[in-house]
C-alpha positions in Angstrom: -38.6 -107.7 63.1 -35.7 -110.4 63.0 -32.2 -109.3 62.3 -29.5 -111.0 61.7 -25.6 -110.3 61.2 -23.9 -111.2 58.4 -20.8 -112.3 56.2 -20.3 -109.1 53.8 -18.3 -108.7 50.7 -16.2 -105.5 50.1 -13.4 -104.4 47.7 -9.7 -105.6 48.8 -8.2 -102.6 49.9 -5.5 -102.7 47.0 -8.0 -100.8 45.4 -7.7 -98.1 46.8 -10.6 -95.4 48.2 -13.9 -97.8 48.1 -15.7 -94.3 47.7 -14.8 -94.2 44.2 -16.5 -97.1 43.2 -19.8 -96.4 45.2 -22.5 -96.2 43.0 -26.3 -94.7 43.7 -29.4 -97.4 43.7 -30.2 -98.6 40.6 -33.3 -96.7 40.6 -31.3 -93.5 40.5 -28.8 -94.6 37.5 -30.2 -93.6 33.9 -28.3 -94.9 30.8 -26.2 -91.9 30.7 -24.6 -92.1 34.2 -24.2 -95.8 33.9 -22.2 -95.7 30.7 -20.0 -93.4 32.6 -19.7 -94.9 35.7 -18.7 -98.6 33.9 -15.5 -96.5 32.7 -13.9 -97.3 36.1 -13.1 -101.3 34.9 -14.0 -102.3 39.1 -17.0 -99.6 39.4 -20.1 -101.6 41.6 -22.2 -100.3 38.5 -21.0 -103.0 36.7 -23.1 -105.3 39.2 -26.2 -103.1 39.6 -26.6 -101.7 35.6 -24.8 -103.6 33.9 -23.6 -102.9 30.0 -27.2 -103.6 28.4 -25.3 -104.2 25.3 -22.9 -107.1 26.2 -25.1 -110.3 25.3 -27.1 -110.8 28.5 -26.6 -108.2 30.7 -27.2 -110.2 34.0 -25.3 -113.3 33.1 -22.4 -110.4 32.5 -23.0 -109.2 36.0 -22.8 -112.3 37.3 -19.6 -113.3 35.4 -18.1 -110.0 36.8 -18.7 -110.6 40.4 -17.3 -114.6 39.6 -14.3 -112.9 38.2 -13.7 -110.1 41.0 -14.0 -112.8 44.1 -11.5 -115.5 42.3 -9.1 -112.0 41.3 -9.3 -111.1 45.3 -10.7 -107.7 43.8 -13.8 -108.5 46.1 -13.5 -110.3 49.4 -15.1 -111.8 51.7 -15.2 -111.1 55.7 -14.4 -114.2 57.8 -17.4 -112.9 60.6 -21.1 -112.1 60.5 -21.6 -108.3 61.6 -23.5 -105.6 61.8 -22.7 -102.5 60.7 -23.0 -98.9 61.6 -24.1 -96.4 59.0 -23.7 -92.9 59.1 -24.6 -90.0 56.7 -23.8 -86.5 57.1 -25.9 -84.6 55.2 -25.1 -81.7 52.9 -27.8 -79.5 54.8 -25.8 -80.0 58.2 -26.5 -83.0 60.7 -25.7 -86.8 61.2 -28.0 -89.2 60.9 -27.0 -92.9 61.7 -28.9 -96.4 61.0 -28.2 -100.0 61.2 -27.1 -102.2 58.4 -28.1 -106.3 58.8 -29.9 -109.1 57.2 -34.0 -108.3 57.6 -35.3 -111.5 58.0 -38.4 -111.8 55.5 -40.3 -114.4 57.7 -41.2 -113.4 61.1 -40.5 -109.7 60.1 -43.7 -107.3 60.4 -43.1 -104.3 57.3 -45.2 -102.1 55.9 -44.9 -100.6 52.5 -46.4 -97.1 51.6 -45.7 -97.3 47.8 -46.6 -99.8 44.9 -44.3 -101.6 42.5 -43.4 -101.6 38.4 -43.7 -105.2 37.3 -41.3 -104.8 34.6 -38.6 -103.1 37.1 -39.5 -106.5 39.8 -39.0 -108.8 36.9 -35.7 -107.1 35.5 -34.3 -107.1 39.1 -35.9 -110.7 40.1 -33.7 -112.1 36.8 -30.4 -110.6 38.1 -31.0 -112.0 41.4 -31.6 -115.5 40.3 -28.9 -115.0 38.3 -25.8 -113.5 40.4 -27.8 -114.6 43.7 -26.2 -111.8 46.0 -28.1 -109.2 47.2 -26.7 -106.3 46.3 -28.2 -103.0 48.0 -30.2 -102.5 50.8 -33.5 -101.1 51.7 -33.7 -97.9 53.9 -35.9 -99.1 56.9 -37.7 -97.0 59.3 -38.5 -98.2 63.3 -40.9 -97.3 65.8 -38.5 -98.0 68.5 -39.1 -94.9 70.6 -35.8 -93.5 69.7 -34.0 -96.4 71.7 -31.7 -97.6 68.6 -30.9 -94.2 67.6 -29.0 -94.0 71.2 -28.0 -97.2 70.9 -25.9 -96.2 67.4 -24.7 -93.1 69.4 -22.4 -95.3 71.6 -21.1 -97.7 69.2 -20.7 -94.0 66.9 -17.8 -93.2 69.7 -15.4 -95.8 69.1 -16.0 -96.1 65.3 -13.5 -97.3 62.6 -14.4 -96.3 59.4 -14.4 -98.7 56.5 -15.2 -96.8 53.4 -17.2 -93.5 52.8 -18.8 -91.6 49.9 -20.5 -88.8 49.0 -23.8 -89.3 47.0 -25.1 -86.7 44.2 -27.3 -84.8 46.8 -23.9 -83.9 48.9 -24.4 -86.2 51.3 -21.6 -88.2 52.7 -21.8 -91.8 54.0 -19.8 -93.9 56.1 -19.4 -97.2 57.5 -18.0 -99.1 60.4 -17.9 -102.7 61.5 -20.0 -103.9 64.7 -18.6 -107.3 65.6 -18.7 -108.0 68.8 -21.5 -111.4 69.2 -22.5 -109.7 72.6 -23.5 -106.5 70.7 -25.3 -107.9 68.1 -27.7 -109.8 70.7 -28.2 -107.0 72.1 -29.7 -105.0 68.6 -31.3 -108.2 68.0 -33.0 -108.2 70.8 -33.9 -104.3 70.5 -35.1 -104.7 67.7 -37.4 -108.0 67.9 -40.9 -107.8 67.3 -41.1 -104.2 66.2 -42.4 -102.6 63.0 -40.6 -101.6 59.9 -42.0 -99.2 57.0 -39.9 -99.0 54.0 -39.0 -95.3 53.3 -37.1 -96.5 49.8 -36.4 -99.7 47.9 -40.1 -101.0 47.7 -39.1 -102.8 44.5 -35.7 -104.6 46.0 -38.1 -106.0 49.2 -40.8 -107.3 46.7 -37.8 -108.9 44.4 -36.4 -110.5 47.6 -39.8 -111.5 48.7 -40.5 -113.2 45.1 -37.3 -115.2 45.3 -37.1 -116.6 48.4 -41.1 -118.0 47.8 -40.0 -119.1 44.6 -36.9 -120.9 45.8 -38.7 -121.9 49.0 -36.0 -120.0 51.3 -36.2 -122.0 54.4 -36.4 -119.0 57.2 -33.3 -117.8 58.8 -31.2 -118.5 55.9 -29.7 -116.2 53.6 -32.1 -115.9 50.9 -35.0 -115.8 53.3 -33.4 -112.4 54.3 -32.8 -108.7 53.0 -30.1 -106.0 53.4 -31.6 -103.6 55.0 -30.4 -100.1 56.8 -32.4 -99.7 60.0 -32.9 -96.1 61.0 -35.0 -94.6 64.1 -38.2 -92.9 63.4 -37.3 -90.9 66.4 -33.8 -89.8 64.8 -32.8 -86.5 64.3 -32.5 -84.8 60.7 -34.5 -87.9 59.4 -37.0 -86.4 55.8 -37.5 -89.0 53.7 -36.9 -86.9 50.1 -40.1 -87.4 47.6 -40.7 -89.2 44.2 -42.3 -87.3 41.9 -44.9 -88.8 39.0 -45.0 -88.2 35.5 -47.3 -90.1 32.5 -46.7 -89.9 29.2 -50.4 -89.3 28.2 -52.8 -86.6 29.9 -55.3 -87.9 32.7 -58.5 -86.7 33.3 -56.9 -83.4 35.5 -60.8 -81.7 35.7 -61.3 -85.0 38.1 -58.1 -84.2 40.1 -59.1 -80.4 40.5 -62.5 -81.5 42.1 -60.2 -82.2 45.2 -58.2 -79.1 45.2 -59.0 -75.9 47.3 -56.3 -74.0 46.1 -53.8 -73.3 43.1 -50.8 -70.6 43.3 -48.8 -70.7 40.0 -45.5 -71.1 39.8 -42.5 -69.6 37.5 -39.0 -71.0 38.5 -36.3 -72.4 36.5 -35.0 -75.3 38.4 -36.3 -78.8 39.4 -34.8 -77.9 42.9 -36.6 -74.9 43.1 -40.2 -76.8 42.1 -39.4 -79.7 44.6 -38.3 -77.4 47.1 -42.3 -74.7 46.7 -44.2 -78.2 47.1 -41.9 -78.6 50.4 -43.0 -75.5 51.9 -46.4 -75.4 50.6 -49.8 -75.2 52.6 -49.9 -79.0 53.0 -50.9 -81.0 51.6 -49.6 -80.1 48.5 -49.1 -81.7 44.9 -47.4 -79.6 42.1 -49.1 -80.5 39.0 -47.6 -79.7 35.7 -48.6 -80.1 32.5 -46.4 -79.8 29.2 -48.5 -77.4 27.7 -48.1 -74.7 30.1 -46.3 -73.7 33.7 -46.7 -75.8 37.2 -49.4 -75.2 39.9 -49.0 -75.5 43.2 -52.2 -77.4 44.4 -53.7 -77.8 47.9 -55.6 -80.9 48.2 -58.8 -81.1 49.8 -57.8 -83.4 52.5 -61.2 -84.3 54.0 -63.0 -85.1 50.6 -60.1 -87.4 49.6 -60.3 -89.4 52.8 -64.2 -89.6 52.4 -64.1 -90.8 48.8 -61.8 -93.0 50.0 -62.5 -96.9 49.2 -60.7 -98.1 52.6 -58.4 -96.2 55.1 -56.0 -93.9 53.7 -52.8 -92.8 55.5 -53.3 -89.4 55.9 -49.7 -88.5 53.8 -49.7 -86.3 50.5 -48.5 -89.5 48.5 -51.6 -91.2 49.4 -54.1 -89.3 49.1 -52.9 -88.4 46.0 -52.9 -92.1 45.0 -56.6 -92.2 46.5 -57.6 -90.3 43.4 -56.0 -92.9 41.0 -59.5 -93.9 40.0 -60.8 -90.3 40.0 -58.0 -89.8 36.6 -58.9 -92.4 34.7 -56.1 -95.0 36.4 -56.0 -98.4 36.6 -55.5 -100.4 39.6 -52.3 -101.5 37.3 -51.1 -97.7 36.4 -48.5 -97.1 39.2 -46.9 -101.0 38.4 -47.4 -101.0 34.7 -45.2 -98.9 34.0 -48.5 -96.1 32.7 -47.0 -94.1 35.9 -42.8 -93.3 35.5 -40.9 -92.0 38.8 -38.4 -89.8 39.4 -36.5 -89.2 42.5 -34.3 -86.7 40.5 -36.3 -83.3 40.5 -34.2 -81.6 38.1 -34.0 -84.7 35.5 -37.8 -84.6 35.5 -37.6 -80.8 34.8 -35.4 -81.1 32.1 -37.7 -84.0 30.8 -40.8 -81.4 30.7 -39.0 -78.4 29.0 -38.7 -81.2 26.5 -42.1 -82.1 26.6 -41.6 -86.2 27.2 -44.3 -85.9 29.1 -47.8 -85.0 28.9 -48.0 -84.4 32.7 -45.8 -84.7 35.8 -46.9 -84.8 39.8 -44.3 -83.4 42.4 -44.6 -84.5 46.3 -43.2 -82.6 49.0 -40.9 -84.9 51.3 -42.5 -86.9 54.1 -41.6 -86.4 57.8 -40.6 -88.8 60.5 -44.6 -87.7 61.5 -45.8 -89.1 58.8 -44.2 -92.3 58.8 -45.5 -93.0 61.9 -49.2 -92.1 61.1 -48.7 -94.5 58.3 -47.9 -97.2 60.3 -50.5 -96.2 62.6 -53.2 -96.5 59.8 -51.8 -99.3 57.6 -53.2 -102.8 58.3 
């Protein structure tokens, strides 16, 4: 992949702590939290989601980030850089990854998830429109490890820009790499290796749409997209789940002709669900419907993969989307908008003791394992 360093924009520090006005992907902001975050007059929410009720909301956005940079509430740096990004997470450990410019031509990555056309085209209009890109995508390598140790040096000497802690617990830092002799050097690591996208499939397509549609020559800055390079080989690396829920009952006696096994299941927290399919005999899917309790169900790997129109990565979230057709899906369902995800397990609980859905999936979390048998098997 090609990776470049780059000119970023940050709050001046006369803000104060840049923690405070961190905000979660889009994708993890409902209506609620975003009205509340948008309190805080400087919040980055009022970039990402902004006030759907102010005229057009976009156009807003991109007024607001006009206003900031003339205000010198935002700034710009005066050099390209990498930067160093580390999370300690709430369950103990430190993982650390790369921040940079992915360069979209040249660059060999592999999805493992579909799109929503109606969240691409919502997120392709506010890029045309405030033409920054404004989060990253969480990249995985199969560098052997080797930029994981590389991280661990620069991780010596590090001086912390900003840090915040996310929802989950999780606290994230980072730190400037600036040196032009360092970033050759996790260019050159880094070149011609592979890249699978553990989140933010719908912010690569949106920066894949524009730069065809403007005609982005390569190595410029629309031809490119923040990314956050981690290590398949790093330590404490679990990419968390998203769970599936439709708003009208498939056909489930299809789905149960491909499971061995169902144990039933009688918590009270979305946490607790997310955490049985986790541990389950895998592979496992929880399936819930809003007429009754979840299952835990064991899928019949082998029959899924032999069905199979094509090779299948051999991953709980795709075999389970190998039986799209098998329910009564369209090839359109899981980027219509038929299929709605959740990353939040405890939202989507709440949302079935309220029966606003007919039936909800859960996924247990994918291993650095099976990230690298999906790039093994994906053409």
């Amino acid at each position: 992949m090609r990776l470049f360093a780059f000119r970023g924009t940050r709050y001046h520090p006369s803000n104060g702590d840049p923690g405070r006005l961190a905000a979660p992907p889009f994708d993890q902001i409902d209506d609620e939290l975003a009205a509340r975050l948008r309190q805080e007059p400087h919040h980055f929410a009022h970039l990402t989601r902004p006030d759907p009720n102010a005229g057009d909301p976009h156009e807003r956005a991109t007024e607001t980030q006009r206003r900031w940079l003339e205000e010198g509430i935002l700034i710009e740096e005066k050099e390209p850089a990498l930067y160093l990004y580390e999370t300690h997470l709430a369950t103990g450990g430190t993982r650390l990854g790369l921040c940079g410019l992915l360069g979209l031509h040249g660059s060999k990555v592999r999805p493992h998830e579909r799109t929503v056309a109606k969240t691409v085209d919502e997120r392709l209009d506010l890029l045309r429109k405030i033409r920054t890109d404004l989060e990253p995508i969480f990249l995985l390598t199969n560098d052997d490890g080797e930029l994981d140790r590389e991280l661990e040096s620069d991780h010596e000497e590090a001086r912390w820009l900003a840090s915040w802690r996310d929802g989950f617990g999780h606290m994230h830092s980072i730190a400037k790499i600036d040196e032009e002799e360092r970033i050759e050097e996790y260019k050159e690591l880094l070149d011609g290796l592979t890249g699978l996208i553990a989140d933010g499939h719908h912010r690569f397509k949106v920066a894949s749409l524009y730069a065809d549609e403007i005609g982005a020559e390569s190595g410029t800055a629309p031809a490119t997209k923040l990314v956050v390079l981690v290590s398949l080989g790093s330590p404490y690396l679990s990419i968390d789940p998203i769970h599936r829920a439709v708003r009208e009952r498939p056909d489930l006696d299809a789905f149960r002709r491909y499971v061995v096994a169902e144990v039933p299941w009688s918590g009270q927290t979305g946490s607790g669900l997310a955490l049985a399919v986790a541990t389950a005999r895998q592979p496992a899917v929880a399936l819930w419907e809003s007429s009754g309790d979840p299952v835990i169900c064991t899928l019949d790997r082998e029959r899924i993969l032999q069905q199979a129109d094509g090779p299948v990565p051999d991953l709980p979230v795709t075999l389970f989307h190998a039986l799209s057709d098998e329910m009564g899906w369209s090839d359109e369902a899981d980027s219509d908008g038929t299929i709605v995800y959740r990353s939040d397990p405890d939202k989507l609980f709440r949302e079935m003791v309220k029966r606003e859905f007919a039936t909800s999936f859960w996924l247990p979390p994918m291993s650095a394992e099976g990230f690298s048998k999906a790039l093994a098997t994906v053409d």
